[in-house]
C-alpha distance (Angstrom), angle and dihedral (degrees) to the residues before:
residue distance angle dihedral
X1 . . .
X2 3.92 . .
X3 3.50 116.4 .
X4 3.90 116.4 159.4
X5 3.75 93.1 138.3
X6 4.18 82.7 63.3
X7 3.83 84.7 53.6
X8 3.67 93.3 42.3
X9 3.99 95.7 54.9
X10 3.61 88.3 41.9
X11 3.81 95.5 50.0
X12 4.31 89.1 41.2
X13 3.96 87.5 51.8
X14 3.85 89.1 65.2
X15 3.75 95.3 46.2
X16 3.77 99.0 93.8
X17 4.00 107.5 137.3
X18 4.00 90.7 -57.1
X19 4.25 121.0 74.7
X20 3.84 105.7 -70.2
X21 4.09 108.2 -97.4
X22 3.79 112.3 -118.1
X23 4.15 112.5 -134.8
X24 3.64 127.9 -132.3
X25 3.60 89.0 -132.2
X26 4.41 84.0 73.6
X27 3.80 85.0 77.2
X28 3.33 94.4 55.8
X29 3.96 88.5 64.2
X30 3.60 96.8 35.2
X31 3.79 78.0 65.1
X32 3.65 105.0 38.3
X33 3.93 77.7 54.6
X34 3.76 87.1 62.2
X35 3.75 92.5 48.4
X36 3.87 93.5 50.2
X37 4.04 80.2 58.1
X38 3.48 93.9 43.9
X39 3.62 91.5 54.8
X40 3.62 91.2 48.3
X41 3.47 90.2 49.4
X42 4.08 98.9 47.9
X43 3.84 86.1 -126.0
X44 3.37 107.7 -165.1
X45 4.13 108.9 -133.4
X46 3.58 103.4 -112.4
X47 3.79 90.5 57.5
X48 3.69 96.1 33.9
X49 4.48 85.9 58.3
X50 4.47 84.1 51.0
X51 3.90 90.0 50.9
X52 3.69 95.1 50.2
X53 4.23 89.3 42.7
X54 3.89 95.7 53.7
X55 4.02 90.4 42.0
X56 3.67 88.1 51.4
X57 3.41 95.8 49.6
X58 3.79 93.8 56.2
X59 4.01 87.6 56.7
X60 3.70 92.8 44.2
X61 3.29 97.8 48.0
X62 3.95 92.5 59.2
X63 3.99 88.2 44.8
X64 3.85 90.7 52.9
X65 3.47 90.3 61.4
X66 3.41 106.7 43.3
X67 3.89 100.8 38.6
X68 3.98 132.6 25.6
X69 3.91 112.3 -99.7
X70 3.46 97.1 121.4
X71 3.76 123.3 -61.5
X72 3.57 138.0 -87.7
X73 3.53 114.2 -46.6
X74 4.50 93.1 -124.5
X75 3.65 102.0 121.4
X76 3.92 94.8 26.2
X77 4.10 102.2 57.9
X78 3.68 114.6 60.2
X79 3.51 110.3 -105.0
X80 4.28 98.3 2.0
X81 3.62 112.0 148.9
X82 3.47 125.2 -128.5
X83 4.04 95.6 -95.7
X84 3.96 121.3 -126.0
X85 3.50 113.3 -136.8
X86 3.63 118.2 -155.8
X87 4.08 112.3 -116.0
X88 3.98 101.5 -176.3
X89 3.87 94.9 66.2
X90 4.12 104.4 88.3
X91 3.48 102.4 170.9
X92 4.21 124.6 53.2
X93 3.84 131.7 92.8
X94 3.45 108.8 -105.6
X95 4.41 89.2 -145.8
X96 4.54 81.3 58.0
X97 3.02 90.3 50.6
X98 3.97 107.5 45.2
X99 3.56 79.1 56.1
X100 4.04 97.6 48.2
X101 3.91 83.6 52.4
X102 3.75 97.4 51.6
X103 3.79 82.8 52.1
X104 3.95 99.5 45.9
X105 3.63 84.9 49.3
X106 3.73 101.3 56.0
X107 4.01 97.3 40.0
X108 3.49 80.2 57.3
X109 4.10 99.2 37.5
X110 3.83 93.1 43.4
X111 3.55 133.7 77.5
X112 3.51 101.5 -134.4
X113 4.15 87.2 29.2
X114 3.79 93.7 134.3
X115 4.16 80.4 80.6
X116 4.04 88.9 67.0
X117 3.86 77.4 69.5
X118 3.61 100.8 78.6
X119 3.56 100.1 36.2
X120 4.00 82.6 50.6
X121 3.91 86.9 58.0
X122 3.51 100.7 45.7
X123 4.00 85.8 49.8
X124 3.81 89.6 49.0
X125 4.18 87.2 51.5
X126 4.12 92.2 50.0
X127 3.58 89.6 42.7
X128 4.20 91.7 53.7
X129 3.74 81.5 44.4
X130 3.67 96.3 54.2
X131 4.00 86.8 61.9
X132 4.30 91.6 -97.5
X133 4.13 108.6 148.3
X134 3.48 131.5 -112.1
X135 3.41 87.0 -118.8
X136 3.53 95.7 44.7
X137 3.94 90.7 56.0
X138 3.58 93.8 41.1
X139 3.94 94.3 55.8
X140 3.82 98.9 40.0
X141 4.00 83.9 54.1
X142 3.66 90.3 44.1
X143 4.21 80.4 50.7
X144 3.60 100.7 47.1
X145 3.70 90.2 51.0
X146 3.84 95.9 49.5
X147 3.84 89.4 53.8
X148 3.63 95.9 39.2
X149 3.39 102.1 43.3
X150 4.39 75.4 67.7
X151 3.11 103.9 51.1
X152 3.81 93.8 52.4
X153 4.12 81.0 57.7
X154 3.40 85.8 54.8
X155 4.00 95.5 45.7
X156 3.80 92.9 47.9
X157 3.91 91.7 58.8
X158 3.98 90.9 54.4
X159 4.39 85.4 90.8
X160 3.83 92.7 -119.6
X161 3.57 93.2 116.7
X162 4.11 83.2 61.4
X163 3.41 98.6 60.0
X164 3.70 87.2 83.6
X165 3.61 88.3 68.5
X166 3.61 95.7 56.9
X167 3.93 126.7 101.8
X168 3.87 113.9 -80.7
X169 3.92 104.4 -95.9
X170 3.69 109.9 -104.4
X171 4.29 115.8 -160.0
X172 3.95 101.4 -112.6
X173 4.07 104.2 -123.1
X174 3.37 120.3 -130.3
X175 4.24 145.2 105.8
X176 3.47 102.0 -75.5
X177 3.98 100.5 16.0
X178 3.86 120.0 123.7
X179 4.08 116.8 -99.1
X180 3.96 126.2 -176.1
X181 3.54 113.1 -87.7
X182 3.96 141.2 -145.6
X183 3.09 150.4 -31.6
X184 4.01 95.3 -1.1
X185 4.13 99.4 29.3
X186 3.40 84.9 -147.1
X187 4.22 118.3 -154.4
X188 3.95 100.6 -113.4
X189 3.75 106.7 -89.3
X190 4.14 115.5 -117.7
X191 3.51 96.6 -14.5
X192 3.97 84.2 -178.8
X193 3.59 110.9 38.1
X194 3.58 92.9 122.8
X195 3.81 89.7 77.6
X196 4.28 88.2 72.9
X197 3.29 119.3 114.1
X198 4.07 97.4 -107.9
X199 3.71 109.4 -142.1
X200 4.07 98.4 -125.2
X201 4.02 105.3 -5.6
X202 3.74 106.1 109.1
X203 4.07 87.4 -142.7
X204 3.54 138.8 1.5
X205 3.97 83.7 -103.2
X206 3.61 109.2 49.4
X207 3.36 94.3 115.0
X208 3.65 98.0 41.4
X209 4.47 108.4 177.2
X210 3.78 112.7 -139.2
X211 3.90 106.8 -104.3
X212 3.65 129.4 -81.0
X213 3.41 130.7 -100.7
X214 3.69 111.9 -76.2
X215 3.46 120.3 -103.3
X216 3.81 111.9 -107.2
X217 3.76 140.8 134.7
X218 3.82 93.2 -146.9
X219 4.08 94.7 131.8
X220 3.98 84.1 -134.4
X221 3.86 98.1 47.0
X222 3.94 117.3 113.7
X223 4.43 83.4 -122.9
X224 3.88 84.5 54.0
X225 3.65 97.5 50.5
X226 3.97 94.0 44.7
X227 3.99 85.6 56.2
X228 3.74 91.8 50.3
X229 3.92 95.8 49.5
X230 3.94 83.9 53.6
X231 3.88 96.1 48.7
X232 3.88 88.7 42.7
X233 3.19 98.3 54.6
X234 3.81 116.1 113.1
X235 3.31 108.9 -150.8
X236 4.28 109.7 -150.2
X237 4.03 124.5 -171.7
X238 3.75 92.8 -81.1
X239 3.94 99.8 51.3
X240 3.83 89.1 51.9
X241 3.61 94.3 51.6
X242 3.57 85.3 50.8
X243 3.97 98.0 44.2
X244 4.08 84.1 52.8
X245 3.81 102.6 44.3
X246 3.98 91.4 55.1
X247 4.00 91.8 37.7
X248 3.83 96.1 104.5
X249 3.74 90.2 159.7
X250 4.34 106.7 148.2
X251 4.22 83.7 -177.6
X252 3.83 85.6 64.6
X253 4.40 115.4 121.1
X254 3.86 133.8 -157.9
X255 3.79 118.1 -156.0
X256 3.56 106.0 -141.9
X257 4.32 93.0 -175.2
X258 3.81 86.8 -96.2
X259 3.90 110.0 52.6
X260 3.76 141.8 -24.8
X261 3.95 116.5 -80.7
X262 4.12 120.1 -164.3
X263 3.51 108.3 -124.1
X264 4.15 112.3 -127.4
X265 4.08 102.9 -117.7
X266 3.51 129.7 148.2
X267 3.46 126.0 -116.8
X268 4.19 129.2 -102.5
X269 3.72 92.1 -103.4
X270 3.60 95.5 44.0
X271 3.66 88.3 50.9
X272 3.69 88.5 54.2
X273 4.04 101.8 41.9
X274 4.06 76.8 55.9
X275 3.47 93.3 62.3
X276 3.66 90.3 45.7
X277 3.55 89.0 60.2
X278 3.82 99.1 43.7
X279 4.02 87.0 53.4
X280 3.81 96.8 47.9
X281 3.59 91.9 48.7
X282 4.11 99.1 45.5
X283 4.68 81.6 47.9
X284 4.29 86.4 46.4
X285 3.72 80.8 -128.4
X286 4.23 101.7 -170.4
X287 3.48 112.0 -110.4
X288 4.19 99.5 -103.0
X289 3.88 88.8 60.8
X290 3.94 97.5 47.9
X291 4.02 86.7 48.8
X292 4.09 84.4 54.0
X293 4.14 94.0 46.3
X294 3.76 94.9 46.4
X295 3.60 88.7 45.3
X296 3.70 104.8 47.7
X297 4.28 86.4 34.7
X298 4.41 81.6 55.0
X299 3.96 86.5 52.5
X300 3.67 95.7 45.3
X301 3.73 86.7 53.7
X302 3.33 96.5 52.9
X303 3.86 101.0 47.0
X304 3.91 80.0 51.9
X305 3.32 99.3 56.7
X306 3.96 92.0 46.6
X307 3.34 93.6 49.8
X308 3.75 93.8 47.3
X309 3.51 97.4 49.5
X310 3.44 87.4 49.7
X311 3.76 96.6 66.2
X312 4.03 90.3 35.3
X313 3.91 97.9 65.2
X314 4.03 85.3 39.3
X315 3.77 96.5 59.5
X316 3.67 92.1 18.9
X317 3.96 87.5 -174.3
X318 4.14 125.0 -178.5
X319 3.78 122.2 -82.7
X320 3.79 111.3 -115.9
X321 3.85 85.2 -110.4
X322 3.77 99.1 65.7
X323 3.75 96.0 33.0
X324 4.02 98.5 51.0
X325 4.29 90.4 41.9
X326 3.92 86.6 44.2
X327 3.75 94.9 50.0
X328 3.92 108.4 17.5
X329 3.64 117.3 13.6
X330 3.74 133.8 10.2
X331 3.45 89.7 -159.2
X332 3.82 104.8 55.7
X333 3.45 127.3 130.5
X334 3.76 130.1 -172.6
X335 3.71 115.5 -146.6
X336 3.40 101.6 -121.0
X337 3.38 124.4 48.5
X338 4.01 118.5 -101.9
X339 4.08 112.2 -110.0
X340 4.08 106.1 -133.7
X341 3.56 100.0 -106.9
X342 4.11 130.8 91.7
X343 3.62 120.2 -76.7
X344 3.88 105.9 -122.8
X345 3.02 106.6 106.5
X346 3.47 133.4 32.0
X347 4.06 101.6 -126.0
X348 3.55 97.9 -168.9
X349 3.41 89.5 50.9
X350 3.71 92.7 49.2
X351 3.73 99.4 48.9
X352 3.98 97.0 35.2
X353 3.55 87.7 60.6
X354 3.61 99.0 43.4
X355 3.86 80.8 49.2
X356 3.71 96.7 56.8
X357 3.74 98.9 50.2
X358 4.04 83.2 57.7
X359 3.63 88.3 49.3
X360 3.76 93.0 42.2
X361 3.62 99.5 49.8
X362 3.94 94.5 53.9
X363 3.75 103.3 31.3
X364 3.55 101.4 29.5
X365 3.87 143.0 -116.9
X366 3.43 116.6 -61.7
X367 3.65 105.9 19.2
X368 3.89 104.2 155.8
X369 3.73 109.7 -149.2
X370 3.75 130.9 168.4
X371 3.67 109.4 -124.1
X372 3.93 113.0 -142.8
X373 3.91 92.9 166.7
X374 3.92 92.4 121.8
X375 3.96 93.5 42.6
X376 3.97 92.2 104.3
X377 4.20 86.0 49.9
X378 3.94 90.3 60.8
X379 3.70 87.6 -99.9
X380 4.15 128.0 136.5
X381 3.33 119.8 -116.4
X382 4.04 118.1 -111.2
X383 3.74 130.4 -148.1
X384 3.88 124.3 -135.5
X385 3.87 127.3 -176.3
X386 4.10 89.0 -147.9
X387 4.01 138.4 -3.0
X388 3.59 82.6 -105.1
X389 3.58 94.8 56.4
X390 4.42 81.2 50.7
X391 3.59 95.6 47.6
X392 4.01 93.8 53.1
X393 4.00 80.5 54.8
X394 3.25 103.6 48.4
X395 3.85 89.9 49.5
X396 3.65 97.1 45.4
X397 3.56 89.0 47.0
X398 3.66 98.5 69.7
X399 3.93 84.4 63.0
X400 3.64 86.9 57.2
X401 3.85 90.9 51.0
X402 3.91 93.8 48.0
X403 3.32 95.7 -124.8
X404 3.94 101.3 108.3
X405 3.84 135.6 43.6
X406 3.39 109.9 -123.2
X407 4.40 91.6 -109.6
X408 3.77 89.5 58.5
X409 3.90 83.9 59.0
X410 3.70 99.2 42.0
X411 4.19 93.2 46.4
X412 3.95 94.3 38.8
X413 3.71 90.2 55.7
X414 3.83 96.8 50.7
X415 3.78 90.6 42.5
X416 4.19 89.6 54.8
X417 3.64 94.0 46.3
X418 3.66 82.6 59.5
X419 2.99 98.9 48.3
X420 4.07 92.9 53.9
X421 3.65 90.7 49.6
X422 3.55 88.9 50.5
X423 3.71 96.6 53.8
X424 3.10 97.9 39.7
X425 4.09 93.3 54.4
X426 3.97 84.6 48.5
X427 4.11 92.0 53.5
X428 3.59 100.8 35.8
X429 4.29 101.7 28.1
X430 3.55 94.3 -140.8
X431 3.82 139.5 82.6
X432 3.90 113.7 -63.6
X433 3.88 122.6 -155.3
X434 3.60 107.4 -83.2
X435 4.18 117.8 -146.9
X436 3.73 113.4 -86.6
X437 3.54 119.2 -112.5
């Protein structure tokens, strides 16, 4: 959803005979920009959680300067340079131009970036409005493009951009081994994202999951059982809702009789960094702070999805939808569709729990919100008394959808809250919360 006449009237209400305030709710639509690329794009969700990080980073790194959240993140991030900041430019707003960088960075991250353009100009226009400077506007561009222009050095050297020189990613063939599903047969999706650079894991494998069930259509077999509980399951008004609120799958297709149309969703970390907005806005967290939690929360994402995908092209285990129609019923359908990527683990319930220990740790336990993320999809909004409470949702609801084994959801959230803690030890150096019990 567009709304630059919402930041406009926000940005005008500050302009009172001093230079107009900037809100922390304008990176909230600097990133549902990205998403409405994203979406255009088909952005798969491990890369979608690395384009949000870097463009982050280029607003954080201006707001770590210029106000005290923390510091830069050189010496924290693996690999993050010591950034340069540019001393001739006098006049800019360091808050315009964390923004401007988080822009510069995706039109130049994205494939379809060129389309940050426009939403950059009408920004530009509400910001002139607002009572901002010429001068103002020209230095915190000049600013954001100086410190972005960095960071993108920094994201090239991460060894995504080699992944196009690896072998083409052929299914491993086997009883028990994941194979693309319907209706789309979909290529599987980053079969070697493990090979980024993560930006605090030591490896790929840190937090390695204990391994699946086996594979086996013994009726008594722990596999067998898991594949029951998913074809038993009876799924009632509520559990559906659920299944399609946390869905977030852009792969997904709607036959219309004729052909196969992609439906437009958002992706799992865009879901998330909405949250993230809706919760800094409802604790009028200052703008400096909200750049730091959307940051960090885009890093956690990432390192989640990398470690992950890690273990899912290791165990490379069935989807419930081949298993059960192999084994039980030819006829069974799950009621979402299946995403085109191995089974083991769950990565929604990996990242959405490494997401609400970020969350947690600087907005507190039990914050209720009411999530209206998936409004613009035709979705109702839910309610949660804590990102805790979400994450246990989000994981169960993949059980719901009949896309994940109920292991897969139990191991990926364990490995994610890891994975928070962890980051959140490597950006802050001291003890983050840890999950309750």
């Amino acid at each position: 959803m567009k709304r630059y006449f919402l930041l406009f009237l926000w940005l005008l209400a500050g302009c009172a005979g001093k230079e107009p305030e900037v809100p922390q709710a304008a990176i909230t639509r600097v990133v549902e920009e990205m998403t409405e690329i994203m979406i255009h794009d088909v952005s798969n969700p491990p890369l979608a959680a690395r384009f949000f990080s870097y463009a982050c980073l280029s607003g954080y790194e201006i707001i770590a300067r210029h106000d005290s959240v923390g510091g830069s993140m050189a010496g924290k991030l693996n690999g993050f340079p010591v950034i340069q900041h540019p001393t001739e430019i006098k006049a800019y707003s360091a808050p315009l131009a964390a923004l401007l960088a988080m822009m510069e960075t995706s039109q130049k991250m994205q494939p379809s970036g060129k389309r940050m353009a426009g939403y950059e100009a009408k920004f530009l226009d509400s910001c002139r409005t607002a009572g901002f400077s010429e001068d103002v506007l020209a230095g915190s561009r000049a600013y954001a493009q100086a410190i972005s222009k960095q960071i993108l050095a920094y994201a090239k050297k991460d060894r995504y951009n080699r992944i196009s020189n690896y072998p083409r990613y052929q299914p491993v063939k086997g009883d028990g081994m994941w194979y693309p599903t319907p209706p789309g047969y979909f290529a599987p999706v980053e079969p070697y994202f493990k090979t980024v650079r993560p930006f605090t894991l030591d490896t790929c494998s840190q937090f390695r999951p204990a391994p699946p069930a086996a594979y086996s259509t013994d009726k008594n077999s722990a596999f067998y059982k898991l594949m029951k509980q998913n074809y038993d399951e009876k799924l009632d008004g509520d559990h559906k809702e659920i299944a399609a609120f946390w869905d977030c799958n852009p792969f997904a297709l709607e036959d219309n009789g004729h052909l196969m149309v992609g439906m437009k969703k958002i992706s799992p970390g865009a879901h998330w960094l909405g949250i993230a907005g809706i919760a800094c806005e409802k604790a009028k967290v200052p703008f400096g702070r909200a750049m730091k939690i959307n940051t960090v929360l885009a890093l956690a994402l990432t390192d989640g999805f990398i470690c992950c995908w890690d273990e899912k092209y290791r165990s490379n285990r069935i989807r419930p939808e081949t298993a059960i129609r192999q084994c039980i019923d030819p006829g069974w359908k799950p009621f979402l569709q299946t995403p085109p990527f191995p089974e083991y683990l769950s990565g929604h319930s990996t990242i959405s729990s490494a997401a609400a220990e970020v969350l947690t740790y600087y907005l507190g336990d039990n914050f209720a919100y009411t999530d209206t993320v998936e409004e613009p999809f035709g979705l109702k909004a839910r309610s949660f008394r804590s990102f805790r409470h979400a994450a246990e949702e989000a994981g169960i609801s993949r059980l719901y959808g009949g896309i994940h084994f109920m292991d897969a959801i139990d191991n990926g959230r364990e490995q994610g809250t890891k994975v928070g803690v962890w980051v959140l030890k490597t950006v802050e150096g001291k003890t983050a919360l840890v999950a309750k019990q």
